[in-house]
N, C-alpha and C positions, 0 to 999 in steps of 0.2 A: 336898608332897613327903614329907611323915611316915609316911602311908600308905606309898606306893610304900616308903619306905626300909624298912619292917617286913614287907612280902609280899617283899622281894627277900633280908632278915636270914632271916627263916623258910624261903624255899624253899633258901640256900644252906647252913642247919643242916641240914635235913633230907636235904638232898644228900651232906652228908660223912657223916650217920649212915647212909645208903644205902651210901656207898661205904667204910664201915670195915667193913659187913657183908658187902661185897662183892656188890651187887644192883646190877645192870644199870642198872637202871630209876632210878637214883640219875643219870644224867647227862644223862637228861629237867628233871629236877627240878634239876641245876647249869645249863643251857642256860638255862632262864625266866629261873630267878633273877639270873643275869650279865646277862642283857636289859635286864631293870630298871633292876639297877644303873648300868648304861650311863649313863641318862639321869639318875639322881640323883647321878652323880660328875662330871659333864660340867657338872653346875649348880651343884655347890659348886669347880671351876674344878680339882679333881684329875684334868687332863688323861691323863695316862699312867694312872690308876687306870680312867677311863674306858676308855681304849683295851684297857688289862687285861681289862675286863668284857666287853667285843668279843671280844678273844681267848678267853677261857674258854669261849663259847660259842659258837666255831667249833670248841674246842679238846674240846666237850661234845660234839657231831657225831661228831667222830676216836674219844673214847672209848666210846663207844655202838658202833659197828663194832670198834672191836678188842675190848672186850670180850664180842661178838658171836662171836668167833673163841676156840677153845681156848686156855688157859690157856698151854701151850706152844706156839702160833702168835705168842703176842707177846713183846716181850724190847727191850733200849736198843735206843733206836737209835745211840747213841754213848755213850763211857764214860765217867760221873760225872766224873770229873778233867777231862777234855776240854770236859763239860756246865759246870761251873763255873766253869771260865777264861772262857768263851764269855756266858755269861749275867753275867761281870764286867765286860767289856767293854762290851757293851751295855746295862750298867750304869751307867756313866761316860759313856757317848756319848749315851742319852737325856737325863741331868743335866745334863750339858752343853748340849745343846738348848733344852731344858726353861730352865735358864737363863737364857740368852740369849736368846729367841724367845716366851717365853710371861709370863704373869704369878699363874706357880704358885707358893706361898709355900712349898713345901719341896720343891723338885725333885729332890735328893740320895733323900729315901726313897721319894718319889716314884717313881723310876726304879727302887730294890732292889725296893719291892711292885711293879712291871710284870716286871721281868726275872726274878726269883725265880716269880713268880704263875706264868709260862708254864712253867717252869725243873720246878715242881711239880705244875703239870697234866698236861706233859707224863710224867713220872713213875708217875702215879697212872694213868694210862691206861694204860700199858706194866708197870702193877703193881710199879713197885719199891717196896722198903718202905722207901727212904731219904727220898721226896716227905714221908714223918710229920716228922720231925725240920726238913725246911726248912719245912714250913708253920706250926711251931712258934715258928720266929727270924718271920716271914713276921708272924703274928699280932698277936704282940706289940709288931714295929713299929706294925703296922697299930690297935693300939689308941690309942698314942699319935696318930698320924696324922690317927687320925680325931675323938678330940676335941679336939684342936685346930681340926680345920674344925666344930666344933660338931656334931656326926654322933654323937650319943649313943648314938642305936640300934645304929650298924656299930660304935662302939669298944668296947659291950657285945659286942657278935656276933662280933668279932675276939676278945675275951676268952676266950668261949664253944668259939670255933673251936681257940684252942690248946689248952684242955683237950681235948677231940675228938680233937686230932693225937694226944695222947698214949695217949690209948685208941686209934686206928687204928694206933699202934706197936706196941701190946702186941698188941690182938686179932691184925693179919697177921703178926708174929711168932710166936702161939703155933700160928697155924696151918701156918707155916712148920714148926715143930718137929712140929707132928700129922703131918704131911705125910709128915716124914725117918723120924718112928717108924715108918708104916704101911710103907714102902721099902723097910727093914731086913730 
């Protein structure tokens, strides 16, 4: 499983640094990698982190067509405040599940890293630049999370990842601002 955990670390670094650059071809390379994942988060019994990894790479399909599409052919599909009540909910309602039903040792961040994960793919597909900042809270859980289940590789790689958010905030910001200057 050590292998697989470092080709699934690797291909999902290389996918945010794809996608802070803003390269297509970056959710080829999140698609494999959440594949992976799938199966090495299913074996350390982080069920909703698994199902996460499912999601991302249905969620890597969606982004590879919209960002197939002009810049200005994509946009929310509903509004951050609306987005985050919603993804709180089903926040609470996997933990609870999870809970109850499973025998996942921490179901509570468990369900933030599923809900939040979609919450920011979703995002990062539709180009908002707000996805940097939640995958920032997103990470840092996830570093905890993961050394806890002994998952050294991914709690390094979640580390790795929130620095990344923070460059993919600045980099699409400033091109946000290149953007407004050339408008003018």
């Amino acid at each position: 499983m050590f292998a697989l955990e470092v080709l699934s670390a690797l291909l999902n670094l290389s996918f945010v640094v794809l996608l802070a650059l803003r390269i297509r071809w970056a959710w080829v390379l999140g698609f494999f990698g959440s594949s992976l994942a799938v199966i090495l988060l299913f074996d350390s019994k982080l069920y909703a982190e698994s199902l996460l990894n499912a999601s991302y790479a249905i969620l890597a399909v969606y982004g590879w067509f919209t960002w197939g599409r002009s810049e200005s052919a994509s946009g929310p599909l509903i509004g951050r405040s609306l987005a985050l009540l919603l993804t709180l909910i089903l926040t609470v309602a996997i933990a609870w599940l999870m809970a109850r039903h499973t025998d996942n040792p921490r179901p509570f961040a468990d369900a933030v890293m599923f809900s939040g994960g979609v919450l920011g793919t979703l995002w990062q597909a539709q180009r908002d630049r707000w996805n940097w900042p939640l995958w920032l809270v997103l990470n840092g859980i996830g570093v905890w999370l993961f050394a806890d289940r002994g998952l050294w590789v991914y709690a390094i790689y979640s580390g790795l990842m929130a620095c990344l958010a923070c460059w993919g905030w600045f980099r699409w910001g400033a091109e946000v601002k290149a953007s407004k200057a050339t408008s003018k």
